[in-house]
N, C-alpha and C positions, 0 to 999 in steps of 0.2 A: 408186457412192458412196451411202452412208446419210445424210441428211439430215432431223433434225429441223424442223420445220418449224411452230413456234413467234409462229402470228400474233397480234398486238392489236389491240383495236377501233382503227379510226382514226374519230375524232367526228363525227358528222352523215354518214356516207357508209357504212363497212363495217361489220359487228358483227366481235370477234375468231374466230366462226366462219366468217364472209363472205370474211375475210381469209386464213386457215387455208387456206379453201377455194384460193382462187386463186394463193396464194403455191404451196402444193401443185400444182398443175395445170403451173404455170412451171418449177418443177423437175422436175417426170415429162416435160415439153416436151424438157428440156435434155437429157436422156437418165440422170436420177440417182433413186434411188426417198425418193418424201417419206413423213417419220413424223408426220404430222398431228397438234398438239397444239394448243391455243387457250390465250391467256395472260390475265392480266389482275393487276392491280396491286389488290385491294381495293376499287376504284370503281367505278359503274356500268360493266354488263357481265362481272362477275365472277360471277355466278348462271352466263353462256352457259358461259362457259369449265369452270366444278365441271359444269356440265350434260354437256361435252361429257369429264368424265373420271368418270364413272357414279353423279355426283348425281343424284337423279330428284327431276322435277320436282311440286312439290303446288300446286292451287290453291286458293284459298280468298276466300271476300268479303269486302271492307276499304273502308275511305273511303280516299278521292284526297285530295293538300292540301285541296281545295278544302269535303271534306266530301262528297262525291258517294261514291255505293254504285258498287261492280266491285269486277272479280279480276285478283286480283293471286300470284306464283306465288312460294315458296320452293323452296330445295333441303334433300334428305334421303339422307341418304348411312346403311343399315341395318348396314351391315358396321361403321360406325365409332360408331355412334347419333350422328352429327354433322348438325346444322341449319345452311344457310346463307342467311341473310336479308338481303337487299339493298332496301336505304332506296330506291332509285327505283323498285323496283317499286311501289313503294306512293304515296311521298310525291315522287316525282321532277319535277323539273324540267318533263321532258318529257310529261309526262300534265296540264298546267295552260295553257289556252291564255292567251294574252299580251295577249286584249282584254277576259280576266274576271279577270285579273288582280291582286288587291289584295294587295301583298307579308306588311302586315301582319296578314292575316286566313287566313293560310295554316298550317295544324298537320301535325306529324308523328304526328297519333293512329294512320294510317293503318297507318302502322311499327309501332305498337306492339300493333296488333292481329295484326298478321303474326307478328312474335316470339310472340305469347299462343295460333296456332297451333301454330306451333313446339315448343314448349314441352309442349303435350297431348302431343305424343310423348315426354315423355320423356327426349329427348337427356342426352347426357353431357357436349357440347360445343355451343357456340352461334360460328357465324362470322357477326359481324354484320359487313356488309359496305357500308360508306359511301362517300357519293359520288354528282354528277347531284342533289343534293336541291333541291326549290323552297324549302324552308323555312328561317329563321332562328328558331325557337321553344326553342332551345338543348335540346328536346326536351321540352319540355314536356307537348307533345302524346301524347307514345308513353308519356311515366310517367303521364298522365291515364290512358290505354286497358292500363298496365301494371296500375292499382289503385292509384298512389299518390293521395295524400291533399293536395290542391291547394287553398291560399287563399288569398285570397278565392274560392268555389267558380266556376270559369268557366261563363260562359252560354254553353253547346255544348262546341266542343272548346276546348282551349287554345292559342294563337296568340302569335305577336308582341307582338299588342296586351297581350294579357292580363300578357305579361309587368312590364311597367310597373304594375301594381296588383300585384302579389305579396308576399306578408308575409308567410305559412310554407308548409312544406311536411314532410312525414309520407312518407317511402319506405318505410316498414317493410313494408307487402303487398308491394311489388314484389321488394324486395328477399331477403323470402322464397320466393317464387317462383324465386327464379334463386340461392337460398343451394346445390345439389347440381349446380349448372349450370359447366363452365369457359365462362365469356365472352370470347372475341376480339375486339378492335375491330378491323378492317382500315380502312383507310386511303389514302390515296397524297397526303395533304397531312398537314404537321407543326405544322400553325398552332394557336396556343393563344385560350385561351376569347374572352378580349376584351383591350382596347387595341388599339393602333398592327398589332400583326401578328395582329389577332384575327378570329374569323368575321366579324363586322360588316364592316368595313373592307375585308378581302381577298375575301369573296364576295358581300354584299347587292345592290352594284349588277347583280351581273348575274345577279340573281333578281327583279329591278325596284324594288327601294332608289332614292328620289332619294338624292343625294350629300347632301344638307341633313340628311335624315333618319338620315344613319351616324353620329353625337355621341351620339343622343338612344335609337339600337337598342342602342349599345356599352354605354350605362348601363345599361340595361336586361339585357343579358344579363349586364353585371358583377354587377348587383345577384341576379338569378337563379342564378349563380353561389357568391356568399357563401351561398346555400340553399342550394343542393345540397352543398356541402361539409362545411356547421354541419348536416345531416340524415344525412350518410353517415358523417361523421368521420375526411374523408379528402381530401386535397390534388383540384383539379380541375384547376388553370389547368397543364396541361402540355403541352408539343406533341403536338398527333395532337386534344387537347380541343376545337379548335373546327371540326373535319370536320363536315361537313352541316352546316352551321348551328348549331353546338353539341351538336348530339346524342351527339361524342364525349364530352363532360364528363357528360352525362348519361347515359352507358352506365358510365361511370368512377363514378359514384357508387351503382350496382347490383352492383358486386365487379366491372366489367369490366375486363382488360388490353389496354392497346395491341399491337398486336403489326403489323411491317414486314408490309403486304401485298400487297405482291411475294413478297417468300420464301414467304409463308406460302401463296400460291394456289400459287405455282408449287411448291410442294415438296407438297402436297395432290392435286395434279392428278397430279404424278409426274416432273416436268419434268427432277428430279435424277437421279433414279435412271436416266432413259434416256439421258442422257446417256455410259450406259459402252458404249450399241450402237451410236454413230453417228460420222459422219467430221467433220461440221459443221452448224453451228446456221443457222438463216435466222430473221429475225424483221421485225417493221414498225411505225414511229413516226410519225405525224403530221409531226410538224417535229421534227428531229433539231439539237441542241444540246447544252450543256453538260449541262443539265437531264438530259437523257435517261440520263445516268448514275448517276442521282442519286436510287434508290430507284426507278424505271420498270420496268417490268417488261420492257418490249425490253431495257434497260440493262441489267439484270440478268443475261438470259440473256446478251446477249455475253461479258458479263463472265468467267460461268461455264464459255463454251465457251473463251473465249484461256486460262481460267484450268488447261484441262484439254490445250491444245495442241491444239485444234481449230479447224478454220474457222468464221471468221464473218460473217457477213453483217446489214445493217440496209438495209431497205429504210426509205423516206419520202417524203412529198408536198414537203418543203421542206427546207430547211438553214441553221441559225444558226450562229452562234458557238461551238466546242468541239465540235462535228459529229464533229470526227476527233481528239477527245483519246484513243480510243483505237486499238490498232491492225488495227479491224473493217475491212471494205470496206464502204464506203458508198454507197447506189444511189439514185438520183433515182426514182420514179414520175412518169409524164407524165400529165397530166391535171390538170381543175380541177372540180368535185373528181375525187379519183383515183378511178375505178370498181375494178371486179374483173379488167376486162381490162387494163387500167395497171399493178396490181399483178403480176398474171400475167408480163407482159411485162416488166418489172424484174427480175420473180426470173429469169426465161430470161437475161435479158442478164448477169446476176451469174453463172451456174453454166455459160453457155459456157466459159468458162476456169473450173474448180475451184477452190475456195477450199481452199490448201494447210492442213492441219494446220502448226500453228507452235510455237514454243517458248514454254512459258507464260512471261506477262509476269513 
């Protein structure tokens, strides 16, 4: 049996190729041949997975949140003249260590220096690809390093802080810059610019926000906000606008579209189209619940596979509520965290018995 083999990153433990790998390995165990593909939903780890369907990878010198020089890598894809640039490689979470930490003093210029490589090429397409970000700067930082026109003029890059002193803003360079560009926003959160379900609220704390300080950030990026919009002349606050810390609404006010990205890697990478060579899907979620149906990129491809009357399988470290709303088989991984050989040994115990082809839902 032909088995796609469909892994995603699980967070702080596998990358979606780490996962690829060993989910693969479980099934060639079992006696079934794997189609090794890497998934990813829009968010950090979505650079591995284009990487591993013949994005090639570019590096280039950029600032960290923090302001610090390194490289940092996009993807380029020449067959499509499509760039794929991912906010954590630049400005991510995980490149700011948590005892130099100053939530407020953190920019996305880094981003935006990556996109302004990007761009030397040329492209016809830009997948900017959000997600993992340390910053709340509603993007401030990346329209600084794009050439927009920022004031009160920030001293360094532009930050949190700076947001709360802002009274206007001038996109017209950037904006020219990216006028012959289609821009994708990928995503795997739908949360809008500010209030109650806004960036502030739903992400800062766990970018190192105190909770006292999420009233006073949500102003701030509403007022940021009314700029960018009164400068583009164009609606901001809509789901997907306040991914990385705002930087959706700020990709939105450059002519960017949101676009689901899940469908959008997985149908780039090829995930649809292989689907007419194979018997059943294999894939893997972190914690499997309702959520995971719900725009995911594991969710998705189950979806696609019952939808096509193939086996499916989801692997995972854990199991919430709605685990089994649909009618995939669902496999525990043993382990805390789950390594490569946990996973391995899931997909073996899933493909001893076959995952029958079934009648689409």
């Amino acid at each position: 049996m032909r088995v796609l083999v469909a892994g995603a990153a699980l967070k702080g433990t596998l990358t979606c190729r780490q996962a690829t790998a060993a989910i693969a390995r479980g099934v060639r165990e079992a006696g079934h041949e794997p189609i090794a593909l890497p998934i990813a939903d829009g968010g950090d780890g979505s650079l591995d997975a284009l990487s591993a369907a013949g994005f090639r990878r570019r590096t280039v010198a950029v600032r960290d949140a923090l302001g610090r020089e390194m490289s940092a890598a996009f993807g380029w894809s020449a067959k499509g003249r499509t760039a794929a640039v991912e906010l954590a490689q630049a400005a991510g979470l995980w490149r700011v260590e948590g005892t130099v930490r100053d939530p407020w003093r953190l920019s996305s210029y880094g981003f935006g220096e990556l996109l302004s490589a990007a761009l030397s090429l040329k492209p016809q397409r830009v997948l900017a690809l959000l997600g993992g970000s340390a910053t709340q700067d509603a993007g401030a930082g990346m329209l600084q390093a794009l050439g927009a026109r920022l004031s009160p003029p920030p001293e360094g890059l532009a930050d949190a802080a700076w947001l709360e002193r802002a009274d206007a803003l001038d996109l017209s360079a950037a904006r020219e810059r990216l006028q012959s560009v289609r821009l994708s926003i990928l995503s795997d959160v739908d949360h809008v610019l500010s209030g109650v379900g806004g960036s502030a609220f739903a992400f800062a704390p766990q970018k190192g926000f105190p909770r006292e300080d999420l009233p006073r950030l949500d102003a701030a990026i509403a007022r940021f906000g009314q700029l960018l919009a009164q400068s583009a002349g164009i609606e901001v606050e809509l789901p997907g606008a306040g991914a990385a810390g705002g930087v959706g609404a700020a990709l939105l006010s450059l002519g960017g579209q949101l676009v689901p990205g899940a469908a959008e890697i997985l149908d780039t990478a090829g995930f649809f189209a292989r689907l007419a060579d194979v018997d059943a899907v294999i894939t893997c979620e972190g914690r499997a619940d309702a959520t995971t149906w719900r725009g995911k990129a594991p969710g998705l491809a189950v979806r696609e596979a019952l939808a096509r009357g193939l086996g499916a399988v989801l692997l995972c470290a854990q199991e919430g509520p709605g685990a089994h709303d649909l009618p995939a088989r669902v496999v525990r991984a043993e382990g805390s965290p789950v390594r490569a050989s946990d996973l391995a040994a899931a997909a073996r115990r899933a493909f001893d018995a076959a995952p029958e082809r079934t009648d689409a839902p």
